[in-house]
N, CA, C and O atoms as a DFTB+ gen file, in Angstrom:
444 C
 N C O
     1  1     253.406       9.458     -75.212
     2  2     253.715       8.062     -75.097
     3  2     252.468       7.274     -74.686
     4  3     251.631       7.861     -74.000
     5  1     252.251       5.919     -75.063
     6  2     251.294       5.143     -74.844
     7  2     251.511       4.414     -73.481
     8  3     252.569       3.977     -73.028
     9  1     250.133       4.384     -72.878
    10  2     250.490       3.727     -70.961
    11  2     249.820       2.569     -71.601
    12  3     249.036       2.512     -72.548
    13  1     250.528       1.323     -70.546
    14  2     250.229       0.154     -70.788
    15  2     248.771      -0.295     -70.308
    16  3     248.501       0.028     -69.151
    17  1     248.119      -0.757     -70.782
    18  2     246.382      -0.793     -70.500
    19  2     246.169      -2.392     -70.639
    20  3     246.659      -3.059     -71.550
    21  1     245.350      -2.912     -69.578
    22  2     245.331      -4.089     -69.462
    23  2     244.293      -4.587     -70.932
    24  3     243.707      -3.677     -71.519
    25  1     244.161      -5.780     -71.352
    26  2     243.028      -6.030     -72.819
    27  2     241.824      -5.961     -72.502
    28  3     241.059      -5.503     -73.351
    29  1     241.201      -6.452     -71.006
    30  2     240.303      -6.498     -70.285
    31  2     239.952      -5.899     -69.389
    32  3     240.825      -5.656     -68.556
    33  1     239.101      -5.583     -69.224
    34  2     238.480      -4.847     -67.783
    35  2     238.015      -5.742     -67.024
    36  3     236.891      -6.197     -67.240
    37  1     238.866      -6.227     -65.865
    38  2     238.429      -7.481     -64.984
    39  2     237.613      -6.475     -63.638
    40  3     238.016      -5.522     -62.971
    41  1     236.637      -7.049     -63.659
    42  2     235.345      -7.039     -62.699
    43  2     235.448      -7.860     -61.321
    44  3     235.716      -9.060     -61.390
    45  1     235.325      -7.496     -60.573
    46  2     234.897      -8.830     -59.536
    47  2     233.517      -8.876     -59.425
    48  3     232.702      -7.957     -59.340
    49  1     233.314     -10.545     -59.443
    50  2     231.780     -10.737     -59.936
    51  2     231.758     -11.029     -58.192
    52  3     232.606     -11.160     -57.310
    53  1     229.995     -11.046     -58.305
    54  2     230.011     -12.155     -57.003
    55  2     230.271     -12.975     -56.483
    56  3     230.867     -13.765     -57.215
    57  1     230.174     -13.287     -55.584
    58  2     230.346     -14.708     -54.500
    59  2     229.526     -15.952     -55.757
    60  3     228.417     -15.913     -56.289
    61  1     230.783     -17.068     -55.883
    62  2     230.494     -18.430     -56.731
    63  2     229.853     -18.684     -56.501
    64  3     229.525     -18.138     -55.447
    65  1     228.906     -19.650     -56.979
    66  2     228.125     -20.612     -56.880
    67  2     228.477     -21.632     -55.713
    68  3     229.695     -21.772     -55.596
    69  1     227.744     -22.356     -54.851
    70  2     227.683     -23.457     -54.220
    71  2     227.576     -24.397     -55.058
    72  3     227.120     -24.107     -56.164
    73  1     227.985     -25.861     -54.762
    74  2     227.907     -27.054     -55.524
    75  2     226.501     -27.116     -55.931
    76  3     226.122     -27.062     -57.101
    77  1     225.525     -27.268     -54.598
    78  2     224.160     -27.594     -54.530
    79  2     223.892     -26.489     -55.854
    80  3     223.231     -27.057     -56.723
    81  1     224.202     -25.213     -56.179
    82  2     223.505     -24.473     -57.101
    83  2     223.789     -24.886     -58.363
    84  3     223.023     -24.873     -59.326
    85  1     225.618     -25.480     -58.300
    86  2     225.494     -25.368     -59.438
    87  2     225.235     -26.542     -60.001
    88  3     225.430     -26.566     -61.216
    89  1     224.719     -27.892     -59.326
    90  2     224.052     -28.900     -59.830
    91  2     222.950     -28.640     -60.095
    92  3     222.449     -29.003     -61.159
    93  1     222.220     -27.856     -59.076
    94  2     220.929     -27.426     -59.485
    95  2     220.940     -26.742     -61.353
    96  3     220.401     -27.169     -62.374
    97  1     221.635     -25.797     -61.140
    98  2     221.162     -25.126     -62.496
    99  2     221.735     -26.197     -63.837
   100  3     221.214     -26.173     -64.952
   101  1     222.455     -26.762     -63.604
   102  2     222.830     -28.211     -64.642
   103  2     221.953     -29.251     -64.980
   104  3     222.019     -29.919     -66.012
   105  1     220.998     -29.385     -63.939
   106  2     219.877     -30.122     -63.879
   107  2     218.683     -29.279     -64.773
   108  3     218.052     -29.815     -65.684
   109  1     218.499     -27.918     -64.359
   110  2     217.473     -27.091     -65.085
   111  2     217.957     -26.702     -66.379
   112  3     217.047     -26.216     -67.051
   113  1     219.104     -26.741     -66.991
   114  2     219.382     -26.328     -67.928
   115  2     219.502     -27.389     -68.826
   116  3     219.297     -27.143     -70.015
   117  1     219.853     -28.746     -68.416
   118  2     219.614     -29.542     -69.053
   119  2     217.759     -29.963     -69.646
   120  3     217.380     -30.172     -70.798
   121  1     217.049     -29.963     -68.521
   122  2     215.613     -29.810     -68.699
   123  2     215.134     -29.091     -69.681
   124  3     214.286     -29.572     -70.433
   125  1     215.689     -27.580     -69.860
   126  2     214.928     -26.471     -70.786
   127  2     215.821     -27.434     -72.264
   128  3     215.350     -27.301     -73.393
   129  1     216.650     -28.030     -72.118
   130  2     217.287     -28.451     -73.263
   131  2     217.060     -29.352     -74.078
   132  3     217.504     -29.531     -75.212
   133  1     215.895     -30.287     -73.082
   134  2     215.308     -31.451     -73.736
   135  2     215.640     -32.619     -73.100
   136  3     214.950     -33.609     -73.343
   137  1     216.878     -32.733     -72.069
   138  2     216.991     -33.905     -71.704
   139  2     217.092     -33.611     -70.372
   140  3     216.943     -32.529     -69.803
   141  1     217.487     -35.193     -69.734
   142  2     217.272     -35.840     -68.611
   143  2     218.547     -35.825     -68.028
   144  3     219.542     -36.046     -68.717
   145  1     218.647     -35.487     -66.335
   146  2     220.502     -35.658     -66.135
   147  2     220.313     -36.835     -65.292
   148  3     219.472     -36.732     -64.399
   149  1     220.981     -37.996     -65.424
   150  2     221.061     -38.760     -64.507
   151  2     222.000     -38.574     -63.176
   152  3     222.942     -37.803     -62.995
   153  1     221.507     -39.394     -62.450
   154  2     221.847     -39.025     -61.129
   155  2     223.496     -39.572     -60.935
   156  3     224.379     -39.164     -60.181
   157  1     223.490     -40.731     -62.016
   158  2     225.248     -41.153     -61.617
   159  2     226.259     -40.353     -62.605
   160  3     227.370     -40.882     -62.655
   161  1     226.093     -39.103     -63.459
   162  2     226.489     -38.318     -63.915
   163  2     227.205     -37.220     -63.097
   164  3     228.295     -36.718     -63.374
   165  1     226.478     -36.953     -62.132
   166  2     226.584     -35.443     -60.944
   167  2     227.800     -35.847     -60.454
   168  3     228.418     -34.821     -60.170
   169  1     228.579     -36.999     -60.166
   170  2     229.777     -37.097     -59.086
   171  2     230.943     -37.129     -59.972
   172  3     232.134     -36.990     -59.696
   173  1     230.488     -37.294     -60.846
   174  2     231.592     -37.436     -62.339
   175  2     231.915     -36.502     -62.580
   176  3     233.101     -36.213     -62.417
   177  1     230.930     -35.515     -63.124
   178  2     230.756     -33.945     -63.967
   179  2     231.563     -32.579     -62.359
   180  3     232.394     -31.689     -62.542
   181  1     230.867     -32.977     -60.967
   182  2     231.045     -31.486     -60.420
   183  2     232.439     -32.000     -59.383
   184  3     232.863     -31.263     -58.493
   185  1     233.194     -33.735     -59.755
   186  2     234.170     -34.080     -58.910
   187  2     233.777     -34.082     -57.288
   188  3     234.580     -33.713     -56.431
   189  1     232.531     -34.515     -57.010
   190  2     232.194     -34.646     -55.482
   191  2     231.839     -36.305     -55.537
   192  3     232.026     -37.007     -56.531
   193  1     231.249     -36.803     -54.155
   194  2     231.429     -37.815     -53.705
   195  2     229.590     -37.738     -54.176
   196  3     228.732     -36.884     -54.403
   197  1     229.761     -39.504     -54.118
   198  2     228.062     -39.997     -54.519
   199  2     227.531     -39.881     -53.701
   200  3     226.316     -39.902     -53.897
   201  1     228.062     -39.649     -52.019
   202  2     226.993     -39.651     -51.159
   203  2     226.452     -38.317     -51.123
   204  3     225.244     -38.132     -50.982
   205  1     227.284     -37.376     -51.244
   206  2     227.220     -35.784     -51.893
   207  2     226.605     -35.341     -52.588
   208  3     226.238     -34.193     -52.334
   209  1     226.184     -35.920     -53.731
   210  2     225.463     -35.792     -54.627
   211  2     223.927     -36.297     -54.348
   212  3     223.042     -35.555     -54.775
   213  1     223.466     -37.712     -53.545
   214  2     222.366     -37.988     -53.282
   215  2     222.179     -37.181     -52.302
   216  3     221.047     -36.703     -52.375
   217  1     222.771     -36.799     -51.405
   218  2     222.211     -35.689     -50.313
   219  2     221.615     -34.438     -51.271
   220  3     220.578     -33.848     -50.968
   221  1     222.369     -34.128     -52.407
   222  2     221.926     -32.487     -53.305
   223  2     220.576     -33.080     -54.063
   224  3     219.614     -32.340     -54.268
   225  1     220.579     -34.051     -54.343
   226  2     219.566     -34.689     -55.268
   227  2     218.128     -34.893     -54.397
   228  3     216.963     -34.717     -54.753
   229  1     218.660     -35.308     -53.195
   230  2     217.319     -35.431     -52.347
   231  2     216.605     -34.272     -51.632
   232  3     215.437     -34.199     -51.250
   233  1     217.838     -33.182     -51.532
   234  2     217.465     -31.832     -50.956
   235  2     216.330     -31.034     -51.983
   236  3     215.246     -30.567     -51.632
   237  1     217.062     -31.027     -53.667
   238  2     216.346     -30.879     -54.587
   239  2     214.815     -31.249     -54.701
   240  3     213.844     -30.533     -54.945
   241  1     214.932     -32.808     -54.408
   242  2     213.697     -33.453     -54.916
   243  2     212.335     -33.579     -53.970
   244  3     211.279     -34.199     -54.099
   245  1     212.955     -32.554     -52.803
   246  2     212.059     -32.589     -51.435
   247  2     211.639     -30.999     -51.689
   248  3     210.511     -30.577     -51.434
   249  1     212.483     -30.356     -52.113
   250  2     212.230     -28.989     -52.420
   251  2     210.997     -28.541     -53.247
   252  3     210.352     -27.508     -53.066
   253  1     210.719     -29.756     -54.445
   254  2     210.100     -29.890     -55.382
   255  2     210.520     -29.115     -56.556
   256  3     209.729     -28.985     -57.490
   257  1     211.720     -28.575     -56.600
   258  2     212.616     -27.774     -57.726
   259  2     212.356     -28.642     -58.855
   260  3     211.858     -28.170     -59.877
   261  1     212.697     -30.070     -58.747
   262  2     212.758     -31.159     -59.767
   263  2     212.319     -32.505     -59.634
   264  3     212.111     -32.876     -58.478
   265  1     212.072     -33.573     -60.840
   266  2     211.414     -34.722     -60.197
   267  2     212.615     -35.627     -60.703
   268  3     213.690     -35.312     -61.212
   269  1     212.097     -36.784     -60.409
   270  2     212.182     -37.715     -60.970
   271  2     211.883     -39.408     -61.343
   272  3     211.346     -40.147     -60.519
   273  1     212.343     -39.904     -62.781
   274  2     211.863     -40.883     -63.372
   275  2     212.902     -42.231     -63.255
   276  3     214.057     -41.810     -63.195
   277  1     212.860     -43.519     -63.212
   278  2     214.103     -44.570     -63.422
   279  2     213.641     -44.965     -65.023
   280  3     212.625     -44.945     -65.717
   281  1     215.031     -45.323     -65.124
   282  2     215.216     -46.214     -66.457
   283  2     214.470     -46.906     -66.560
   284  3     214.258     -47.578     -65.550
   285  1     213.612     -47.196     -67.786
   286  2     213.215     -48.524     -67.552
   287  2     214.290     -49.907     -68.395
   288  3     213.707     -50.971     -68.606
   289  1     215.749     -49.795     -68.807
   290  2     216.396     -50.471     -69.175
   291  2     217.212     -50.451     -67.568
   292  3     216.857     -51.286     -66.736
   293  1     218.048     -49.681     -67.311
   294  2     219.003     -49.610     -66.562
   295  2     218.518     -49.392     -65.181
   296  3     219.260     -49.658     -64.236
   297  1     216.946     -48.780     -64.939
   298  2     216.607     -48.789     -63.241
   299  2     217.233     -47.101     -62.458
   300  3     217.039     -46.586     -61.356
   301  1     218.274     -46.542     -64.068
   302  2     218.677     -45.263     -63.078
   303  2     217.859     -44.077     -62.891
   304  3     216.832     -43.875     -63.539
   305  1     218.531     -42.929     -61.590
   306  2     216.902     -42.479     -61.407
   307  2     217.853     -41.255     -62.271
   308  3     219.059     -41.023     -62.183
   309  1     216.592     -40.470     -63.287
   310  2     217.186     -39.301     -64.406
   311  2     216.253     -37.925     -63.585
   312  3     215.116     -38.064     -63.134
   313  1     216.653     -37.284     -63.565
   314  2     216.014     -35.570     -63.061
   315  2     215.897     -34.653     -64.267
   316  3     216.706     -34.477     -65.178
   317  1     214.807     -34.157     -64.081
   318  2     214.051     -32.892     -65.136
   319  2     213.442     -31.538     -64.450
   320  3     212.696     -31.699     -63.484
   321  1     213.550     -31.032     -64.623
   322  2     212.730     -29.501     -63.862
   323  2     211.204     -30.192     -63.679
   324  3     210.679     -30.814     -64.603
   325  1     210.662     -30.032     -62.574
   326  2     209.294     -29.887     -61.986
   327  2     208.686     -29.501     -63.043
   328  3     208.645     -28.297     -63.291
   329  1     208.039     -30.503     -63.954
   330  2     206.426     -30.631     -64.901
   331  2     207.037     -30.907     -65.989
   332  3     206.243     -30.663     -66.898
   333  1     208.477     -31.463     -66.607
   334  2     208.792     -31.245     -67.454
   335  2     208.737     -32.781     -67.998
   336  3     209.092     -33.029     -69.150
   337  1     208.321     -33.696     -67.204
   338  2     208.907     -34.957     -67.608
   339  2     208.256     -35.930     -68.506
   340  3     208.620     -37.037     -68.903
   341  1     207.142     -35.190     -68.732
   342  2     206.851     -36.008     -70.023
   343  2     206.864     -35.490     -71.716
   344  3     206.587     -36.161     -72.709
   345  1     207.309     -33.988     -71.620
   346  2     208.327     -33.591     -72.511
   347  2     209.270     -34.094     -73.051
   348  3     209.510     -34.423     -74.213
   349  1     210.004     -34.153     -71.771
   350  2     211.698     -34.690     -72.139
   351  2     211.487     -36.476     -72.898
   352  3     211.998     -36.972     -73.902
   353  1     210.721     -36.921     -72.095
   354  2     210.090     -38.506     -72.594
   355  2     209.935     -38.252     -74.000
   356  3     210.595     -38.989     -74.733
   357  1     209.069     -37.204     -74.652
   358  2     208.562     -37.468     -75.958
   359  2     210.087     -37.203     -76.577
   360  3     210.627     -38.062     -77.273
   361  1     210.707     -35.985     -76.274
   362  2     212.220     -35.370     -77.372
   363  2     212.800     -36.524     -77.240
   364  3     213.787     -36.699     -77.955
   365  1     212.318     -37.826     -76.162
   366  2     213.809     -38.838     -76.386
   367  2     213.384     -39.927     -77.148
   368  3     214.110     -40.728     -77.737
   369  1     212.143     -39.910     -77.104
   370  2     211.485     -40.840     -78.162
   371  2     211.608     -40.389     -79.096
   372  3     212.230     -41.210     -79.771
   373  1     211.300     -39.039     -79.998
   374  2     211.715     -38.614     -81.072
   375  2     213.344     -38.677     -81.544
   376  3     213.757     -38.720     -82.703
   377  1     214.117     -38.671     -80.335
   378  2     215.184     -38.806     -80.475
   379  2     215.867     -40.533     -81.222
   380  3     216.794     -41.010     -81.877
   381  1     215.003     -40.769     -80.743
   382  2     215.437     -42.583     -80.725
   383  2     214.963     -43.180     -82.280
   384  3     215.493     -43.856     -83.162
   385  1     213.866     -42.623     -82.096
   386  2     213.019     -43.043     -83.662
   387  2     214.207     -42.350     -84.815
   388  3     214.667     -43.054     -85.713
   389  1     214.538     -41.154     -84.671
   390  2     215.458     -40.125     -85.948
   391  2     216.590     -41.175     -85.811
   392  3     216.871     -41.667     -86.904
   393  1     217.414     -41.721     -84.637
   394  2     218.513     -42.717     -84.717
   395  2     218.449     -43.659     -85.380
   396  3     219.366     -43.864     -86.176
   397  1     217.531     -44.417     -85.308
   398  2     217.133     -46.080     -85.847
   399  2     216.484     -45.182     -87.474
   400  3     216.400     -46.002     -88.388
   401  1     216.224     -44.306     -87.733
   402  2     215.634     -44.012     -88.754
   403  2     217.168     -43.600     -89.925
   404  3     217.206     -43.726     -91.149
   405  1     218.131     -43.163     -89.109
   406  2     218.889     -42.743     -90.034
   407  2     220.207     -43.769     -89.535
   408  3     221.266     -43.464     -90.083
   409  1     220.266     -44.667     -88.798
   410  2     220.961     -45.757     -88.992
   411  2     220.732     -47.063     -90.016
   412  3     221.519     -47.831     -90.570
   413  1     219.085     -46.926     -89.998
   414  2     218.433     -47.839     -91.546
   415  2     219.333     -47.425     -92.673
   416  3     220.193     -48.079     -93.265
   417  1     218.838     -45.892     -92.869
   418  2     219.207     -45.310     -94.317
   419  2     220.583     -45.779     -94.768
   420  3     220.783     -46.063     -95.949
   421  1     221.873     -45.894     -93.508
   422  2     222.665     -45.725     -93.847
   423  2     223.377     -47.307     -94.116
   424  3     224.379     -47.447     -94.817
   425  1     222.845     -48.170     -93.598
   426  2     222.870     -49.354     -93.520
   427  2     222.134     -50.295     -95.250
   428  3     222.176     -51.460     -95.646
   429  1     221.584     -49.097     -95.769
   430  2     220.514     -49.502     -96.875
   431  2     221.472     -48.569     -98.266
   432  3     221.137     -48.634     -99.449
   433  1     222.794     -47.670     -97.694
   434  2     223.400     -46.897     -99.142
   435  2     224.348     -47.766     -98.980
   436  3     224.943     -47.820    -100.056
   437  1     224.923     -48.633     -98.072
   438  2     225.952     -49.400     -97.728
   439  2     226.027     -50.588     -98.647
   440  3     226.923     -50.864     -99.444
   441  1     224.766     -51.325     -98.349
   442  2     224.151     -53.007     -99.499
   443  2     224.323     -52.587    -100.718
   444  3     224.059     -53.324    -101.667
């Protein structure tokens, strides 16, 4: 006869993440990704309080883990991994130019 066998082999992993980590690695993973996380994103995305979040942001940014840049439309401050930030600047400029480049095109099969 066949014994009932679970589908999975459940593991116990380690001890979770802390908030502080796992903003941290959201911040760095966004960085290796090309972009920028803004800072009024974090209270939204991990459900903590804004003052919560500028305390993790400033712990970060004293640490020197990560920097950061403000908008120059909006004034907000955006975080990138430590040396990354004029990278992420160029992918968003490239980013911006491919938008307006293929919002023309499409604006020009339309007429």
């Amino acid at each position: 006869m066949s014994q009932n066998r679970p589908h999975r082999r459940f593991s116990k992993k380690g001890p979770s993440l802390t908030t502080e980590q796992k903003v941290e690695t959201f911040i760095l993973r966004n960085s290796e990704n090309g972009y920028f996380t803004k800072v009024s994103t974090i209270p939204y995305k991990f459900e903590i309080s804004e003052s919560k979040a500028w305390d993790i942001v400033g712990e970060l940014l004293s640490n020197g883990k990560i920097e950061s840049i403000h908008d120059e439309i909006s004034g907000e401050m955006k975080l990138c991994k430590n040396g990354q930030t004029y990278s992420i600047m160029n992918n968003e400029q490239k980013r911006k130019k491919q938008n307006t480049k293929n919002f023309k095109n499409k604006n020009k099969k339309v007429d």
